[in-house]
C-alpha positions as CSV (number, residue, x, y, z in Angstrom):
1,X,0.0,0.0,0.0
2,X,1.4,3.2,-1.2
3,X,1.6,6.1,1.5
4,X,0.3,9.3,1.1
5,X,1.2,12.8,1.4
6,X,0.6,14.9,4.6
7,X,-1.2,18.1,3.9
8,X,-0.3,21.3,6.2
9,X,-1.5,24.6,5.5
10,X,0.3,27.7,6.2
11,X,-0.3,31.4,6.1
12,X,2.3,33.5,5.2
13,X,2.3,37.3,5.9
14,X,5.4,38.5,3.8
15,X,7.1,41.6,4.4
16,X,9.8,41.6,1.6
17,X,11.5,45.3,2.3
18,X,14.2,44.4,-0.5
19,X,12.1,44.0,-3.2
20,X,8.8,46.3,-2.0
21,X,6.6,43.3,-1.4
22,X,3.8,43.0,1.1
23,X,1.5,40.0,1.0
24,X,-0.5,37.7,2.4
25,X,-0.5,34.1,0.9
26,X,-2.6,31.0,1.9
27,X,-0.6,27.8,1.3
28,X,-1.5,24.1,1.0
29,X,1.1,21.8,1.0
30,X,1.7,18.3,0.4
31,X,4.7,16.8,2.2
32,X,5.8,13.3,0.8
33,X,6.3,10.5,2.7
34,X,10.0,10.7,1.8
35,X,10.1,14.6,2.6
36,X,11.5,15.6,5.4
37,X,10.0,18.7,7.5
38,X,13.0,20.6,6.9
39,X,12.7,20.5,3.4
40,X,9.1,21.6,3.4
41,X,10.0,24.5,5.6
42,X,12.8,25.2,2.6
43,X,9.8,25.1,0.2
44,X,8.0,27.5,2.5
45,X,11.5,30.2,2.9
46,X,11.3,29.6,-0.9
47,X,8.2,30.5,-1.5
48,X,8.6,34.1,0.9
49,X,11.7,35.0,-1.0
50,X,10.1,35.1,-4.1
51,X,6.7,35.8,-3.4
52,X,4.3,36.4,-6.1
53,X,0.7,36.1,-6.6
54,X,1.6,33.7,-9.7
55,X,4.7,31.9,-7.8
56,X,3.6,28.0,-7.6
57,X,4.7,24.7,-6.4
58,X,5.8,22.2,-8.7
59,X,4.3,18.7,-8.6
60,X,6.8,17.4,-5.9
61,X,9.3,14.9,-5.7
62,X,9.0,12.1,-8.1
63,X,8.5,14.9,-11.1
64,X,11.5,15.1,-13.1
65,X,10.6,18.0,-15.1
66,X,9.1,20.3,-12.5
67,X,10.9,22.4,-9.9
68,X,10.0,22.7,-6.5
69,X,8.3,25.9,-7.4
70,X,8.0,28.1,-11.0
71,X,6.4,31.2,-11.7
72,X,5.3,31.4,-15.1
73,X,4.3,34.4,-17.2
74,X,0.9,34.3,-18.8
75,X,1.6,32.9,-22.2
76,X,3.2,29.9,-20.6
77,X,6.6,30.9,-20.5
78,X,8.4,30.2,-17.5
79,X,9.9,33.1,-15.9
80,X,11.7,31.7,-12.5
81,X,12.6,28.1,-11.9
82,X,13.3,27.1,-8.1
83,X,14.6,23.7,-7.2
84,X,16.1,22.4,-4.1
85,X,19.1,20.4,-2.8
86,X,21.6,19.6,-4.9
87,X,20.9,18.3,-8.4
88,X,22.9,17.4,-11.2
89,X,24.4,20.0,-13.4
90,X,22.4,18.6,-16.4
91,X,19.1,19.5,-14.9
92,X,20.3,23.1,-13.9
93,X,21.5,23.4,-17.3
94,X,18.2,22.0,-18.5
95,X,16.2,24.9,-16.1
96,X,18.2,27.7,-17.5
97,X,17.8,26.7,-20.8
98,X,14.1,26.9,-20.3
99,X,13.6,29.4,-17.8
100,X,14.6,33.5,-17.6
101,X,16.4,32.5,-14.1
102,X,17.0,29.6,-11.9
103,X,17.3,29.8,-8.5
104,X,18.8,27.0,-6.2
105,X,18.4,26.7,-2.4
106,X,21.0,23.7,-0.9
107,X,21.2,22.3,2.1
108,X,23.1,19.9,3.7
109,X,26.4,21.4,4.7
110,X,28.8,18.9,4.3
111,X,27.1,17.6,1.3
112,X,26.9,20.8,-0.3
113,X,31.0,21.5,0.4
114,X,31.8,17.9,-1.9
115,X,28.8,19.0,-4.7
116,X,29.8,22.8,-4.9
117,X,34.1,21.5,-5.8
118,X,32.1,19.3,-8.5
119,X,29.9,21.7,-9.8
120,X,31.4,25.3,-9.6
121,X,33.2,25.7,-12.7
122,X,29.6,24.2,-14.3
123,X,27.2,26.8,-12.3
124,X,29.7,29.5,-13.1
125,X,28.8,28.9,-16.6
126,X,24.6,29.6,-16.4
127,X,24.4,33.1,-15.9
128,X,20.8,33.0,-14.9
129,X,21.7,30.6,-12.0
130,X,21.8,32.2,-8.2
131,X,22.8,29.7,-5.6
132,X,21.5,29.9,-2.2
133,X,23.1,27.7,0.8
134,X,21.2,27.5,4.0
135,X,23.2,26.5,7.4
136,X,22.3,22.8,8.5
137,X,21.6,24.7,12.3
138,X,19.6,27.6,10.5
139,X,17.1,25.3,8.9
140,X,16.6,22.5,11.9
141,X,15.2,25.7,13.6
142,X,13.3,26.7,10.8
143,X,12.0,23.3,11.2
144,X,10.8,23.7,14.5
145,X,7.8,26.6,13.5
146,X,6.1,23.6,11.1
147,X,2.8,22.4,11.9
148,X,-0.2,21.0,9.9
149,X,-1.9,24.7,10.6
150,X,0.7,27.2,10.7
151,X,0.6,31.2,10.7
152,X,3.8,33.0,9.9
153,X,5.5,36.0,9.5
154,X,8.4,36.7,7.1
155,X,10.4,39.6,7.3
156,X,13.2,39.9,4.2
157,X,15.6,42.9,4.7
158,X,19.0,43.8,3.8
159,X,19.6,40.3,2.4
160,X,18.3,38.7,5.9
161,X,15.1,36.8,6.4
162,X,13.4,36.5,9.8
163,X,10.8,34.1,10.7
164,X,7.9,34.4,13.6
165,X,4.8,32.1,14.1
166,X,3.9,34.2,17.3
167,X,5.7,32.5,19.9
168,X,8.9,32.0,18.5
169,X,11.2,34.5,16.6
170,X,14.2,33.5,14.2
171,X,16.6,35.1,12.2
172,X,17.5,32.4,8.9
173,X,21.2,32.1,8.3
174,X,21.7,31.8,4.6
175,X,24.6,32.8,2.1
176,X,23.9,33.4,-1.5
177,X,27.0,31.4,-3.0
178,X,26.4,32.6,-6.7
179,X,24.5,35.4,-8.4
């Protein structure tokens, strides 16, 4: 018997002072069985640093040709691709070919040291890549403010993002590798 996804809902109140943004978004999403919660909370930190009324998530994990989330335009055209983790360098080539940027948030620290001496020289070469790394410490915390009903506020400033459900305040450690 095949398991099946958890659904958790989550309401976002983004304040994104960098880019002028101020939003409220209603979320439902599906966490895998093989999905851990602190890559759902990635999918949710995605999500607030590119915020967008059109932003979506992608079918999830067993879809090769979907990111984790993709805004398209309204012909169809897809303006931002968002994966996570660390894929090969053939699919990132793959998402810049077909997308006006791709954006990647890693995790995994030591992981991420081994795949970033592999794939450097490669990611230097698609200019519409940005990389994102997120401390393994900064997203177990960021872990700690999931739920199946959650309420939170984002607060992106001056390249920082801080994270509050109402009880408990964090400030997200992440370094943007490539831009």
């Amino acid at each position: 018997m095949a398991l099946k996804a958890t659904v958790y809902k989550a309401e976002l109140v983004i304040s994104d002072v960098d880019r002028g943004y101020y939003g409220t978004h209603a979320l439902t999403l599906a966490r895998h069985p093989s999905e851990t919660e602190e890559r759902l909370m990635l999918r949710v930190l995605a999500f607030a640093m590119h915020a967008d009324a059109a932003l979506e998530f992608g079918r999830g994990l067993s879809t090769e040709d979907e990111p984790d989330l993709w805004l398209m335009d309204a012909t169809g055209r897809i303006e931002l691709w968002i994966d996570l983790g660390l894929p090969d360098e053939k699919r990132l080539r793959r998402a810049a070919g077909r997308a006006g940027k791709v954006v990647l948030l890693t995790y995994g620290e030591r992981a991420f040291e081994v795949w970033w001496r592999r794939n450097k020289a490669a990611c230097s070469r698609l200019p519409a890549l940005t990389v994102w790394t997120v401390t393994d410490a900064a997203l177990d915390a960021v872990a700690t403010l999931a739920s199946r009903n959650m309420q939170l506020q984002l607060t992106l400033q001056d390249g920082q993002i801080a994270m509050a459900d109402g009880e408990r305040y964090l400030e997200v450690a992440m370094s943007r590798i490539q831009t």
